[in-house]
C-alpha distance (Angstrom), angle and dihedral (degrees) to the residues before:
residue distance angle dihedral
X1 . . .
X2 3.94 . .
X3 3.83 124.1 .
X4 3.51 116.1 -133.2
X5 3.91 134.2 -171.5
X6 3.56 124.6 -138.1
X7 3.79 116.1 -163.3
X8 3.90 105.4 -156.9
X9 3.67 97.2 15.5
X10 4.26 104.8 139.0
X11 3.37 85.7 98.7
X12 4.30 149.9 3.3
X13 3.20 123.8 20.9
X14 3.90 90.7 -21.9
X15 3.59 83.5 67.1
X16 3.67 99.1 37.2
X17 3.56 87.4 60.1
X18 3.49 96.5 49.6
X19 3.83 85.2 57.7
X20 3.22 106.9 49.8
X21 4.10 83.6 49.9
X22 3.65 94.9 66.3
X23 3.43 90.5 44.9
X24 4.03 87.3 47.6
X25 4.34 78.0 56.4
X26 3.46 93.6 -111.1
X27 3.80 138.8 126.3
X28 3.70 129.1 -98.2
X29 3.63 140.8 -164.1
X30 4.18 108.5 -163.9
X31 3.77 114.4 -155.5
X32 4.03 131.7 179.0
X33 4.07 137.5 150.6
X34 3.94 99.6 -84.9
X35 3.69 132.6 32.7
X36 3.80 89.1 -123.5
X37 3.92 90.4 68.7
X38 3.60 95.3 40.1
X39 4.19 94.3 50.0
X40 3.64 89.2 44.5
X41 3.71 94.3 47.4
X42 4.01 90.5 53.0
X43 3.29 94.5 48.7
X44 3.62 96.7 52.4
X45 3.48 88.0 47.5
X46 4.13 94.8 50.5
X47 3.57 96.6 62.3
X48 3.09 92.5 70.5
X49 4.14 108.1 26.7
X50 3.82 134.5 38.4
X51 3.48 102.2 -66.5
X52 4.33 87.7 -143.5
X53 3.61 87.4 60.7
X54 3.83 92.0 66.9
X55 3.91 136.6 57.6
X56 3.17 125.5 172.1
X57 4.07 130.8 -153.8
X58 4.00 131.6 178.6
X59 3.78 113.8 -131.3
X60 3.79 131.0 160.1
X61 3.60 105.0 -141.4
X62 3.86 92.3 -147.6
X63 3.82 90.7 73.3
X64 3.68 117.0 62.2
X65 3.78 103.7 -151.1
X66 3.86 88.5 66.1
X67 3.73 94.4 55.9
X68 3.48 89.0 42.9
X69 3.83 94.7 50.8
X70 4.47 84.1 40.6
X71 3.66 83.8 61.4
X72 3.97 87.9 39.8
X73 3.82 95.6 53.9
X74 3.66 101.1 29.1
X75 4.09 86.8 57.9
X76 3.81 96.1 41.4
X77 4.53 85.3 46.2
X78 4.08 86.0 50.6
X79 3.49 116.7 22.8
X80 3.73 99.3 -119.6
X81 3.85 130.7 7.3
X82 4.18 114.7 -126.1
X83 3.77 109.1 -177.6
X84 3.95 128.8 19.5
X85 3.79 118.5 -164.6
X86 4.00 113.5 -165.0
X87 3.69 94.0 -145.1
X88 3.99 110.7 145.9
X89 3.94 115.0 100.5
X90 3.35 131.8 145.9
X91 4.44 122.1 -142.3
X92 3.86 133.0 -127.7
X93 3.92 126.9 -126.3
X94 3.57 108.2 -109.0
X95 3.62 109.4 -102.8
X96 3.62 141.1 116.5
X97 3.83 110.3 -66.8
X98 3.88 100.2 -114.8
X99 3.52 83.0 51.1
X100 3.93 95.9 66.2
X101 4.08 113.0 87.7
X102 3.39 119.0 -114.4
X103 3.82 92.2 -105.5
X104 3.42 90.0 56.0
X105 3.83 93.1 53.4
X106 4.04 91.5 40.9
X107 4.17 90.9 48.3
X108 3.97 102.3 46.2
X109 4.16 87.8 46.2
X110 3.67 91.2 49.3
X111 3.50 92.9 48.9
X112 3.50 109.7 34.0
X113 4.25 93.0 30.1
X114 3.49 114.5 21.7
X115 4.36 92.1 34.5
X116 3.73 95.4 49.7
X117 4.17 84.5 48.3
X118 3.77 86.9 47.8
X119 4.23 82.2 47.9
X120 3.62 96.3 55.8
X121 3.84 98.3 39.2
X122 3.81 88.2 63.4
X123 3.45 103.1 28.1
X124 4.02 95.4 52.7
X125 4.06 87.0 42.5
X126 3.56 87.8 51.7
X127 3.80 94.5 51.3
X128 3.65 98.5 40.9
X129 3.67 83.4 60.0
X130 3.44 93.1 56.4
X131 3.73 93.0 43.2
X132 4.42 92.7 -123.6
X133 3.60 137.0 37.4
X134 4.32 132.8 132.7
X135 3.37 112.5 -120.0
X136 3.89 118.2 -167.9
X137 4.14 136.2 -172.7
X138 3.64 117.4 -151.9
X139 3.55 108.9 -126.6
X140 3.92 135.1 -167.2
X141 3.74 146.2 144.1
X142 3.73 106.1 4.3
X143 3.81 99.4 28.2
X144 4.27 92.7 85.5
X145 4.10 90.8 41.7
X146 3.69 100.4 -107.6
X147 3.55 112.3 133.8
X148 3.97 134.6 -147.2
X149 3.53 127.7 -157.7
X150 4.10 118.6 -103.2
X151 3.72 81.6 6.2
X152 3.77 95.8 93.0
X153 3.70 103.9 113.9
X154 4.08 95.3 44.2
X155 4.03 85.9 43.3
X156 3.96 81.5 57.2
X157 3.94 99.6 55.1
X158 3.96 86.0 49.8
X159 4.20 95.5 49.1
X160 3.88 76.1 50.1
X161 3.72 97.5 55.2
X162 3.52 100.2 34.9
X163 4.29 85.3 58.6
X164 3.70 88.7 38.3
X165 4.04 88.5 59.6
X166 3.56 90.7 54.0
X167 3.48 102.9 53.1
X168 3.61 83.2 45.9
X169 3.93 90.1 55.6
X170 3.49 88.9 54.7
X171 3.89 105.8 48.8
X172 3.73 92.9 52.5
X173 3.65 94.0 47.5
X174 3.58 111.6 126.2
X175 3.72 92.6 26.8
X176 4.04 133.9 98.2
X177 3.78 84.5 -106.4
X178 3.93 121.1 97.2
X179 3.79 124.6 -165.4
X180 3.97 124.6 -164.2
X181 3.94 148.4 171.6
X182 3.83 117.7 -128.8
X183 3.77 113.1 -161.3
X184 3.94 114.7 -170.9
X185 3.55 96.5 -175.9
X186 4.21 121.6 -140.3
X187 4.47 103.1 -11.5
X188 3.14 119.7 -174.1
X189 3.97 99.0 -127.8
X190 4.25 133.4 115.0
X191 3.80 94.9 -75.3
X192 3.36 97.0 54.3
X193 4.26 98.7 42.5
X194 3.84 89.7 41.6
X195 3.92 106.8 82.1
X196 3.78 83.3 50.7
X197 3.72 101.4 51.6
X198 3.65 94.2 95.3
X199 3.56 101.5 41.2
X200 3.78 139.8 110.9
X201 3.53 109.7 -65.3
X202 4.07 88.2 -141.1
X203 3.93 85.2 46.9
X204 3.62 90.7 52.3
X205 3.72 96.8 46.9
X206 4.08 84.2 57.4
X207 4.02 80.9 46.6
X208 3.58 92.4 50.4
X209 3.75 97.1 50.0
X210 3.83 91.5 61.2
X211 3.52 88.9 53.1
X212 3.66 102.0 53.2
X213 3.48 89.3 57.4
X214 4.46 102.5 39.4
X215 3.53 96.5 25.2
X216 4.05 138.5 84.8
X217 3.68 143.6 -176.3
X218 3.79 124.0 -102.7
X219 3.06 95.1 -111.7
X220 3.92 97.9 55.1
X221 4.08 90.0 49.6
X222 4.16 104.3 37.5
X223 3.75 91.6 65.9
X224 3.77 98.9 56.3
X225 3.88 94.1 35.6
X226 3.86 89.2 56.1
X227 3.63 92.9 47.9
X228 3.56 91.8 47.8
X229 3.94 94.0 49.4
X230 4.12 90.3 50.2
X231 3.90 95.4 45.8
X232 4.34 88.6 49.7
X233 4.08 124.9 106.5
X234 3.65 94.5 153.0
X235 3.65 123.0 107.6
X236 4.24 118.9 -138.9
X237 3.91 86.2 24.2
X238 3.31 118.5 155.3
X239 3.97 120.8 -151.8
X240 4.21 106.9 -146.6
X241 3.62 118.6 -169.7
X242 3.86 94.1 170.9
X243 3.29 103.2 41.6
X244 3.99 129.7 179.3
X245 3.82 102.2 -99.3
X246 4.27 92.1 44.6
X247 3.90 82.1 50.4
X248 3.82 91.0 51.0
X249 4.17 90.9 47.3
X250 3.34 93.6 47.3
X251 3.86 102.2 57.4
X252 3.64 74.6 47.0
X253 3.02 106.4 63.2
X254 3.68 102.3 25.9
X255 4.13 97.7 104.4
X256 3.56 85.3 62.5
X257 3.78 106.0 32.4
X258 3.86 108.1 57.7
X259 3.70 105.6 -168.3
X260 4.09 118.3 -171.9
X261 3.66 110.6 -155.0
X262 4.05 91.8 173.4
X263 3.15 94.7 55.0
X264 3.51 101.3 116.6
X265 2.98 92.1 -27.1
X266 4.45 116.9 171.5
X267 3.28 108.4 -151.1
């Protein structure tokens, strides 16, 4: 049984993961901004798991004393801490760049930049200590250079992480800690629908044809990423849901496989 962290994990695929985990038999430590999220999260989750197999503690990301006391209190709950997973991020609308406030700009790299930093300063400190541990950096649009439009800013906390988990990969090289990118592809959750809540609804029916054909639910993704994260040992991995051949067969196959994401969907 390992005990894993999950920063951002009240809800999407934070939280998906975190599910499929316990299912997996493992431990897991759920983490989000407020203590509301968190205590509804592990409650939702102990209704149907052993409730000593999950703790729960709020931390914004963007301040580095509450990762540090995360790590602190998840460690001192557990015993020991196995695999971290820098999950929590937060999305843009999509809209020109100079268009953004400045708040905007400031929150989304404090979160997504400066909190997954704060992430792997503790978490790799903590596992050095230790002597092994798997740390991993959820990456996403940005981190393999493609670039969408009015997406620039979020695309540019991804590129960050994705060249943050390689330098990571190569300091710990030689040691019993491992470091890793996971890369879920297009999921269905808030940050993803959120930059196009205010568009177009003709735009967004363009939008939403893409999706139906390169995106999935959490719950189609979550199980195979957690498998995948339990069954690694290698360092620099990188976990790919979406990869380039499934992309290929599903443009494909699209004229003939309708698929209806929306459809009921709960977001």
């Amino acid at each position: 049984m390992k005990t894993i962290i999950i920063t951002g994990s009240t809800r999407g695929i934070g939280f998906g993961l975190a599910e499929n985990f316990l299912k997996l038999d493992q431990q897991v430590v759920i983490s989000g901004r407020s203590q509301e999220s968190v205590n509804k999260a592990v409650q939702s989750l102990s209704e149907r798991f052993p409730a000593e197999r999950i703790f729960g503690i709020p931390c914004d990301m963007r301040i580095y004393k509450q990762v540090e006391t995360l790590w602190e209190t998840a460690a001192s709950h557990f015993g020991s801490i196995d695999i971290w997973i820098n999950n929590a991020g937060i999305a843009q609308p999509q809209t020109s760049f100079w268009e953004l406030t400045v708040q905007q700009i400031s929150d989304l790299a404090e979160t997504n930049i400066s909190g997954a930093m704060f992430g792997a300063r503790v978490a790799l400190a903590g596992f050095m200590g230790q002597g092994n541990g798997a740390f991993y950096n959820m990456e996403g649009l940005g981190s393999d250079g493609r670039r969408v439009e009015g997406l620039t800013l979020y695309g540019t906390s991804k590129s960050a992480l994705h060249y943050l988990t390689r330098g990571l990969a190569a300091e710990v090289k030689g040691t019993g800690v491992i470091v890793g990118g996971i890369r879920p592809g297009m999921v269905l959750t808030d940050l993803i629908l959120k930059p196009y809540e205010d568009r177009d609804p003709e735009d967004f029916a363009q939008t939403k044809r893409i999706f139906n054909i390169l995106a999935d639910k959490i719950e189609t993704v979550t199980p195979f990423l957690a498998e995948k994260i339990l069954q690694n040992t290698k360092n620099e991995a990188r976990i790919y849901w979406l990869t380039t051949g499934k992309v290929f067969w599903r443009f494909l196959t699209a004229p003939i496989n309708k698929r209806d994401l929306f459809k009921d969907l709960v977001s």
